[in-house]
C-alpha positions in Angstrom: 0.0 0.0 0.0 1.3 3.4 -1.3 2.0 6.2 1.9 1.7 9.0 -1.0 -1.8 10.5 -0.2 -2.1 13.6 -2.3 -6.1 14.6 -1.7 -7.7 14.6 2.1 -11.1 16.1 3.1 -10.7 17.6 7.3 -13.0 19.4 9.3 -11.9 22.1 11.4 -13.4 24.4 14.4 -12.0 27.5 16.0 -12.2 27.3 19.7 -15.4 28.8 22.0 -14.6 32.1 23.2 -14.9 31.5 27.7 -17.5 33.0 29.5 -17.1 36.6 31.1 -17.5 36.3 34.4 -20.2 37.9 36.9 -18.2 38.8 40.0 -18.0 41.2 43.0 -15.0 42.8 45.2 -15.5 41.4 48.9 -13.1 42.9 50.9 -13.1 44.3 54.3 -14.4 47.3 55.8 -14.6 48.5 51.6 -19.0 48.3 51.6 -20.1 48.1 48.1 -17.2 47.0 46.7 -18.5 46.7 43.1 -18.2 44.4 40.0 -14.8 43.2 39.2 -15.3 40.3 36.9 -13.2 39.9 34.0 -13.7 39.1 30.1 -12.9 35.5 29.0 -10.2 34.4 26.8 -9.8 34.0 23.2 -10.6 30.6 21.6 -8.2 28.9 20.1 -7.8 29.3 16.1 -6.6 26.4 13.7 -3.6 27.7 11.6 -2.6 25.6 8.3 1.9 25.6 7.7 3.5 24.7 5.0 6.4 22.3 6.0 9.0 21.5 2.9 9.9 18.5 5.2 6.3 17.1 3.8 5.4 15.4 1.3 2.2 13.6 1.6 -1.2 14.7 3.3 -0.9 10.9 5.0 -1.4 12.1 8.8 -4.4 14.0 7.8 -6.0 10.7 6.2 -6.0 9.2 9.2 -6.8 12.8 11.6 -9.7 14.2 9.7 -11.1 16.4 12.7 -9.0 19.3 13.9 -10.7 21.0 17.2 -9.2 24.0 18.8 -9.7 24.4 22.5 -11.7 26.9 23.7 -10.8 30.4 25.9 -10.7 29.9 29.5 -13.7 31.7 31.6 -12.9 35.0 33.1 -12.4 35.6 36.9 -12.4 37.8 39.7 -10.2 40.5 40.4 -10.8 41.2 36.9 -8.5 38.9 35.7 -9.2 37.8 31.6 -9.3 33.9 31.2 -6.6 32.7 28.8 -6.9 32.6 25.7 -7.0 29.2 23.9 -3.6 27.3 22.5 -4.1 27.6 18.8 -3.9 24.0 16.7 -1.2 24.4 13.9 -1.8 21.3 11.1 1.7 21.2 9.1 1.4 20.3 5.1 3.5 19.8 2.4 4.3 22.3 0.4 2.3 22.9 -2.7 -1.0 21.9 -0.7 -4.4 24.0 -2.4 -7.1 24.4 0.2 -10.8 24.9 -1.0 -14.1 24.3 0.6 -15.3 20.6 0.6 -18.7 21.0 -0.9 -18.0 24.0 -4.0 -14.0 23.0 -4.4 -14.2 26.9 -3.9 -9.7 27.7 -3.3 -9.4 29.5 -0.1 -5.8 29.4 -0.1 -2.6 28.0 -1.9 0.4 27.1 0.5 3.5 27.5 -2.3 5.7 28.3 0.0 8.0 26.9 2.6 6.9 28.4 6.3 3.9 30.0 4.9 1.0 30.0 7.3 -2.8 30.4 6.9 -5.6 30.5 9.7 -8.4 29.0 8.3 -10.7 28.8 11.5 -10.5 32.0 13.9 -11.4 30.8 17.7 -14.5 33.2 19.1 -13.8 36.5 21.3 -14.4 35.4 24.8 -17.2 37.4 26.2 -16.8 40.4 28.6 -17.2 40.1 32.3 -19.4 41.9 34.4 -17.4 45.1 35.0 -17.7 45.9 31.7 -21.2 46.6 32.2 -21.0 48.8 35.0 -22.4 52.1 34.3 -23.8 55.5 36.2 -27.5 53.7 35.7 -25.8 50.2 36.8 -23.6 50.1 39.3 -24.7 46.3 40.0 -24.4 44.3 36.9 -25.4 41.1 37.1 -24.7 39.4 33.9 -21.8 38.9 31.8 -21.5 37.7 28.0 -21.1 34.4 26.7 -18.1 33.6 24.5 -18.5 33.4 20.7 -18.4 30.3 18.7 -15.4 29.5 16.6 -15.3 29.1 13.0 -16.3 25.4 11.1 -15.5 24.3 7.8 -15.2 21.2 6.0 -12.4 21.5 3.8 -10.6 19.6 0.7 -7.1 20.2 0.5 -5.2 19.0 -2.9 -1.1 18.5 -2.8 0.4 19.5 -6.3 4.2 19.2 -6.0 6.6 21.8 -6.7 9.3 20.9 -8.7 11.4 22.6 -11.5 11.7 19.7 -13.6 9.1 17.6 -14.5 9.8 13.5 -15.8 6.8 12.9 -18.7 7.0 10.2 -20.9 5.1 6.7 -21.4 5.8 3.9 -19.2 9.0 2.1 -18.7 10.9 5.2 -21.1 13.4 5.3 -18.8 12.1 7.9 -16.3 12.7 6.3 -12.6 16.0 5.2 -14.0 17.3 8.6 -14.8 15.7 10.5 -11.4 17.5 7.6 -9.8 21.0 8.3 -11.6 20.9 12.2 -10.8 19.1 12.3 -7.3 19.5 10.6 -4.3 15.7 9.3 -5.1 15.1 5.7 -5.2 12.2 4.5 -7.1 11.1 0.9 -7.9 12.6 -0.2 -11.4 11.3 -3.0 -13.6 10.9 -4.2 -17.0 7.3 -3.5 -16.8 4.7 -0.8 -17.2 3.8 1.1 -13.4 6.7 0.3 -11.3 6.1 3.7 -10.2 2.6 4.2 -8.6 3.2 8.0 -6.8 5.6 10.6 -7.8 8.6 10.8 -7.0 10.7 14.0 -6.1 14.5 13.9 -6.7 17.2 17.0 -5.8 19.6 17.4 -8.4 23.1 19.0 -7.7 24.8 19.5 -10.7 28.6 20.5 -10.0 29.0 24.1 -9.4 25.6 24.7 -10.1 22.6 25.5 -7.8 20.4 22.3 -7.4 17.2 21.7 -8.8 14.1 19.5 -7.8 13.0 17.0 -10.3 9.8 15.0 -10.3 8.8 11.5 -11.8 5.2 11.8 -13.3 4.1 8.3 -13.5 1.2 6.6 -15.2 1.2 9.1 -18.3 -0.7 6.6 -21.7 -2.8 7.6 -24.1 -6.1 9.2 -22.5 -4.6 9.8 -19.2 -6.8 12.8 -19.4 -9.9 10.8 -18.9 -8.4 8.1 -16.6 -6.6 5.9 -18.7 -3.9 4.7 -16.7 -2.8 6.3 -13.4 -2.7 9.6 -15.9 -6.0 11.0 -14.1 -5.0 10.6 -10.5 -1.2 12.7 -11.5 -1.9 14.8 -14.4 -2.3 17.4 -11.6 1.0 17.3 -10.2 2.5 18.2 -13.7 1.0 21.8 -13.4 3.4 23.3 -11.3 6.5 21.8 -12.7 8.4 24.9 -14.6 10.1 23.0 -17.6 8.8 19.9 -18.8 11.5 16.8 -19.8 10.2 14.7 -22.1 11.4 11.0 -21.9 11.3 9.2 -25.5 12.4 5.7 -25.5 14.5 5.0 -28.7 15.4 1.1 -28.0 12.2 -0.5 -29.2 11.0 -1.4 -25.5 8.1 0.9 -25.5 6.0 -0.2 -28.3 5.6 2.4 -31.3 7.1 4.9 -33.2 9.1 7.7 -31.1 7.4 10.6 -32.6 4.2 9.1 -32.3 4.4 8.5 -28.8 5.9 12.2 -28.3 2.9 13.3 -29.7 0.4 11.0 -28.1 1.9 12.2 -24.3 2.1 15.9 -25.4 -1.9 15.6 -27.1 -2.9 14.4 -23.6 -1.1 17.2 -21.7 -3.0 19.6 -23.6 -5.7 18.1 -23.3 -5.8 18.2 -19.6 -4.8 21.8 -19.3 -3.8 24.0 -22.2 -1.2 25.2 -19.4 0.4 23.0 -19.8 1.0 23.1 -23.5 2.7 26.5 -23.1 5.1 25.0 -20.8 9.1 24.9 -21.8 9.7 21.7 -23.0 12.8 19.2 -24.0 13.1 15.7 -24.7 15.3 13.0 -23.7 16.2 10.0 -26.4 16.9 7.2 -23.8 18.6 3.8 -23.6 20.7 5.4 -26.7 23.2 2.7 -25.5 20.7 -0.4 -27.2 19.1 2.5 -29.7 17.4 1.2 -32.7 19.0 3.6 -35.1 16.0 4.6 -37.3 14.1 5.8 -33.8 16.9 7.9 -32.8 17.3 9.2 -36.1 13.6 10.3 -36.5 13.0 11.6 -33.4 16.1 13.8 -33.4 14.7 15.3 -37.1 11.0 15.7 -35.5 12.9 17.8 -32.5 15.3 20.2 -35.1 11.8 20.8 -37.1 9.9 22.0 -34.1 12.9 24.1 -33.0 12.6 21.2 -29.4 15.8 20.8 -27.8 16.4 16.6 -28.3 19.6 15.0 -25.8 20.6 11.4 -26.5 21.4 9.6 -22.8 21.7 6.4 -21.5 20.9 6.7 -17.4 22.6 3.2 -17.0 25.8 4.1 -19.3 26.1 7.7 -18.2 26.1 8.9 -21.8 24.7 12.3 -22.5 24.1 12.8 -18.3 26.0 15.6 -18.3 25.4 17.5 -21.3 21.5 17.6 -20.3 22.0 18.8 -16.6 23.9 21.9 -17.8 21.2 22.3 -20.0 18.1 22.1 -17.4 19.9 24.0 -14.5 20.7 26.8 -17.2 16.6 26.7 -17.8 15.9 26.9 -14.1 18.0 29.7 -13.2 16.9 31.6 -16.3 12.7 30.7 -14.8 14.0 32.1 -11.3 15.5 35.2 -12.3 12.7 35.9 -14.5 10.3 35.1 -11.7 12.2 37.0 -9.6 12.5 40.3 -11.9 8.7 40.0 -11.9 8.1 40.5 -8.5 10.5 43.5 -8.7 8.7 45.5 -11.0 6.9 48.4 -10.2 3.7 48.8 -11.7 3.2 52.9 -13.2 1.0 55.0 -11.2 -2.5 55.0 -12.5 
């Protein structure tokens, strides 16, 4: 059974604000001491934070409910009851919350430490000095504390990486994340050996490091289900440059081009997003190449003006060549990222 869980549906609920509190002074030889009770505390809210350490929304399929304690009642003296300890529910990165029934987004977590309260805890309600007045120098009531916020939620991981592995089954993907990355995914001579994503950090020397992800289960209409296409599709959609995987050796049956074509026909037809994105391919297993596929698919790549890199993961052939290649393509996607933020928009 797979621990990658990537879709949960929770239920959270702010704390009850406590109870002011009705309350006299009775001390000596003071007569009519007055009211002196004080407010109630805060509930509790639930705070969503995103936690790179994540990767999986597993501990909230088997938490669903998320309570926050409530405010403590006020007391004598004046003396507020304290407010409630807030719940904090750590996700991975990347995670999309939206309301259960509509799918309505409340709020994407895309970034490492970033922090969300999603259900405030109720004010506690005021004690009974607060009432005191010229007309009523003897309150006798105080307010109750307000409820908390509910909501049943859907939260949706999409992982973040800069590099995303597409390609039909067994074309070699798991292989290369598992030559360039410290990630170690199940390799076999048969279709879905990989049944979740897999996220790999790449280090290329002298270079900053990159996150790569295997897409798995990608056949002809994965759009509509086909395959395990439906349930990953969505993790693609974040991914800033898309590596195309194209097996050249005759194991994956059909014509390279073909099944560059099929892959990239169900990308677009799942999000036209995603048919904008940068994309390069990969000729693998060029060490047992059929010469005719190679050949082909390298001419298809020049006429589209696609970037094509012969490699062998298992030979180390080409490794290289195409890491320099994808970490010049990152950094060139985070400086421009980064020279949007900066700019200045004119004064209307």
């Amino acid at each position: 059974m797979s621990n990658f869980i990537d879709r949960v549906k929770i239920t959270v609920r702010g704390g009850h604000g406590g109870q002011g509190c009705v309350s006299f002074r009775r001390e000596a030889y003071v007569p009519k001491g007055g009211p002196d009770g004080g407010d109630g505390g805060k509930g509790a809210d639930v705070v969503l934070l995103a936690d790179r350490q994540l990767g999986t929304l597993i501990d909230l399929k088997y938490q669903q409910n998320y309570f926050a304690p409530k405010g403590e009642q006020g007391r004598g003296k004046q003396q507020t009851g304290a407010n409630g300890r807030d719940v904090v529910i750590r996700v991975p990165v990347g995670t999309l919350v939206c309301e259960y029934e509509s799918h309505k987004p409340i709020v994407d977590l895309d970034a490492d430490g970033m922090s969300y309260i999603i259900a405030k805890g109720g004010r506690g309600g005021k004690g009974n000095t607060f009432f005191k007045s010229a007309t009523n120098q003897t309150p006798r009531h105080a307010q109750p504390g307000e409820e908390g916020e509910e909501l049943t939620l859907f939260l949706e991981l999409k992982l973040l990486a800069d590099v995303g592995l597409v390609g039909f089954p067994n074309a070699g993907k798991s292989t290369l994340i598992s030559r360039i990355s410290a990630a170690r995914p199940k390799i076999a001579d048969y279709p879905f050996t990989t049944l979740t994503p897999v996220l790999g950090v790449v280090k290329p020397e002298g270079r900053h490091g990159f996150v790569v992800a295997d897409i798995p289960g990608l056949i002809e209409n994965a759009h509509q289900g086909a395959g395990l296409g439906f349930e990953f599709l969505r993790h693609v959609e974040r991914t800033s440059i898309l590596l195309h995987l194209v097996d050249v050796s005759g194991l994956v049956p059909g014509d390279p081009v073909e099944n560059l074509l099929k892959i990239n026909r169900e990308l677009a037809l799942y999000s036209g997003e995603l048919s904008k994105k940068y994309m390069a391919v990969a000729a693998t297993k060029v060490d047992a190449a059929i010469p005719e596929h190679l050949d082909s698919l390298q001419a298809h790549c020049r006429k589209e003006g696609i970037e094509c890199f012969p490699v062998s993961s298992v030979a180390g052939t080409g490794i290289e060549r195409l890491l320099n290649f994808l970490a010049d393509r990152v950094e060139e996607g985070r400086a421009a990222a980064a020279a949007s933020k900066n700019v200045i928009s004119p004064a209307s």
